[in-house]
ZAMARGU-4260 file (C-alpha; in steps of 0.2 Angstrom, whole numbers, plus 5000, padded with zeros to 4 digits):
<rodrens>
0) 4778/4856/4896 | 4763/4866/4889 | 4751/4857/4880 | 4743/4843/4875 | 4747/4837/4857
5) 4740/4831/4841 | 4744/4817/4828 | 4743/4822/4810 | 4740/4839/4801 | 4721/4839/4806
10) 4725/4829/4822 | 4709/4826/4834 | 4710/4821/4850 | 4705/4803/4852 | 4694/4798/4866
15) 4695/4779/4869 | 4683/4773/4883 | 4686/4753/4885 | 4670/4743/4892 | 4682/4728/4901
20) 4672/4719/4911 | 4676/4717/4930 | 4668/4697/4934 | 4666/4687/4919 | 4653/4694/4905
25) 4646/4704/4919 | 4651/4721/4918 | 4656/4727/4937 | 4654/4744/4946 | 4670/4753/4936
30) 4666/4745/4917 | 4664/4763/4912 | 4681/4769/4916 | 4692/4754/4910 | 4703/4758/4895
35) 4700/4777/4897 | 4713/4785/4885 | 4717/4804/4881 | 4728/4807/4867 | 4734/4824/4862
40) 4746/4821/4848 | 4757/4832/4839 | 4751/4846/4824 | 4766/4844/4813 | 4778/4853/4809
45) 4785/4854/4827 | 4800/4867/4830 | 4813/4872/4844 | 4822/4859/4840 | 4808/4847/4837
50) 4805/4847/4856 | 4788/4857/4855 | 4773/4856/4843 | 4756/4865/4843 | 4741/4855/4846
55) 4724/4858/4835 | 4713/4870/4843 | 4698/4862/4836 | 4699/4853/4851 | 4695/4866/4863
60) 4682/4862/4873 | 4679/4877/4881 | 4676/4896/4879 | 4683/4896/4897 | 4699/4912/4892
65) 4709/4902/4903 | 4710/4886/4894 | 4719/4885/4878 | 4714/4868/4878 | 4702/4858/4890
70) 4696/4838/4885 | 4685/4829/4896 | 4679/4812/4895 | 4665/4812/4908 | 4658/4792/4915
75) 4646/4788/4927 | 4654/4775/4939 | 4640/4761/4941 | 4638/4750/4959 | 4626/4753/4973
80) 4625/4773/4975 | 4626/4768/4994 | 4642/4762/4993 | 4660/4767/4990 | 4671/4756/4981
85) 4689/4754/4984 | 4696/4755/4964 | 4714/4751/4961 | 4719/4758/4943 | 4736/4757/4931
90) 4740/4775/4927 | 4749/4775/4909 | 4757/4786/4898 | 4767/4800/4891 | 4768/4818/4898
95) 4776/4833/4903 | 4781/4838/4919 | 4765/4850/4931 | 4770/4858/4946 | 4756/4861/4963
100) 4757/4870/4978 | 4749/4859/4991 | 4740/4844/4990 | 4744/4827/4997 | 4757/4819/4988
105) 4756/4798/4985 | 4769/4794/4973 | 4783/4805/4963 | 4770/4809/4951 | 4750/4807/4959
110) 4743/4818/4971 | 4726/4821/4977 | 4720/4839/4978 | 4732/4853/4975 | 4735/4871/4967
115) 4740/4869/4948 | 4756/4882/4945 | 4751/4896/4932 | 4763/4892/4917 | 4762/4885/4899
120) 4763/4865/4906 | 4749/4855/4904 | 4741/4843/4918 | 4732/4827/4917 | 4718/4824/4929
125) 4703/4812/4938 | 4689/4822/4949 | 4676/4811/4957 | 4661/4817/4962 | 4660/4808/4978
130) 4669/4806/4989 | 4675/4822/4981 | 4693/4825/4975 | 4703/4830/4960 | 4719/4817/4956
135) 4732/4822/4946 | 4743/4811/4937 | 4759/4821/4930 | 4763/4833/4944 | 4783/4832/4945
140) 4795/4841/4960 | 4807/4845/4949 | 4809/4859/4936 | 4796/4860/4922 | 4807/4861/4906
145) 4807/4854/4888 | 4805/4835/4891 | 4793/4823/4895 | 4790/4807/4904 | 4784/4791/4906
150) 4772/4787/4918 | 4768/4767/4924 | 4763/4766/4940 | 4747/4759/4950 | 4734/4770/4964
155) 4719/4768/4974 | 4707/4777/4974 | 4690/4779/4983 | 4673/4780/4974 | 4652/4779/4979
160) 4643/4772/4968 | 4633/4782/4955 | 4648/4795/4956 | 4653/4806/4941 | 4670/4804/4934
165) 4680/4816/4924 | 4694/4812/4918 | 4704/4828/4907 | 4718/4836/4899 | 4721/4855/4903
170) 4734/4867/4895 | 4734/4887/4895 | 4743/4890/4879 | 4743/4881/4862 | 4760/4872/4860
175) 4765/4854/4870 | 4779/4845/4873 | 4783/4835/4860 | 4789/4818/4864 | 4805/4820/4856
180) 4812/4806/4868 | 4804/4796/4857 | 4799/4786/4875 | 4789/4771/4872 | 4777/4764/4887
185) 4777/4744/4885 | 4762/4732/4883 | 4752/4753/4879 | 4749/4757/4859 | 4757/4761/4848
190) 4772/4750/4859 | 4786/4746/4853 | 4781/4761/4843 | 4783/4781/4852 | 4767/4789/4852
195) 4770/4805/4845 | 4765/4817/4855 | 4757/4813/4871 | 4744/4800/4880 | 4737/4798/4898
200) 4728/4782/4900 | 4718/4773/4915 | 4714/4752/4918 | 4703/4746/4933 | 4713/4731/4940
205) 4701/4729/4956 | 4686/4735/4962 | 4683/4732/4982 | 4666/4737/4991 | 4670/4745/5007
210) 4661/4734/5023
</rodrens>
């Protein structure tokens, strides 16, 4: 619901970029997006019945008035620039419920494209450059409210070589959803542990040139 969320009294946002290679020691076309993490964990003490916490404003990224809090991690994606590739990602995490107007819906919680709904929720998204479009990865039908989810699901995605990716956390107030559910993602640090707070993470399973 709101924001994003920070561990510890001076809580940074971490930004993990794994390097896993694609074909052996040979780093393939999507090297620079594997293991891409973004954490916003939670700025004790939290309150409302330990279901909300305020996130560290230190890591505002923009002086943007309608961001409370924007982090981007921003990859070249590697390849021929001729070429798209056909990238199949694992889409992990825990977040709080986005709602959209529009957009093209894939799964109960992707969708391409879209009109984020002005309220205090946060959203978790990928644009690419080319072909051009904006995926988001927590959008949910029903109400927003104080919870949050887990999110353990695979997409496919297109992408030409040379392409910039962005992938970002966005809230328009100071205070996230903590994870209260003490929800755990399996096989994802800090599993078995919760993360507390939440965390949006990408791995490239596949890359596939198009003919």
């Amino acid at each position: 619901m709101r924001s994003v969320t920070f561990i510890g009294l001076s809580a940074a946002i971490a930004l993990l970029a794994g390097c896993a290679s694609m074909s052996g020691d040979k780093p393939g076309p999507a090297a620079s997006l594997s293991g891409l993490r973004l954490e916003v964990p939670c700025a004790n003490p939290k309150f409302n019945n330990d279901t909300e916490c305020h996130w560290d404003q230190s890591l505002l990224q923009t002086a943007d008035p309608q961001w409370k809090l924007k982090r981007e991690i921003v990859r070249t994606f590697g390849g021929s620039k001729g070429t798209v590739y056909d990238v199949s990602l694992h889409v992990r995490g825990v977040v709080e419920p986005k709602n959209f107007t529009g957009g093209s819906v894939q799964f109960d919680h992707f969708q391409t494209g879209g009109t984020p709904v002005k309220n205090d929720y946060n959203f978790y998204s990928l644009h690419v450059s080319d072909p051009e479009a904006t995926y988001t990865f927590n959008r949910n039908e029903e109400k927003v409210g104080h919870y949050v989810f887990a999110i353990d699901y695979r997409v496919r995605i297109p992408i030409r070589g040379g392409a910039t990716v962005t992938m970002g956390a966005y809230d328009s107030n100071d205070v996230a959803i903590a994870n209260h559910q003490h929800l755990v993602v399996n096989g994802v640090p800090p599993a078995p542990a919760p993360f507390d707070g939440q965390f949006f993470q990408l791995d490239v399973d596949s890359v596939t040139p198009r003919k």
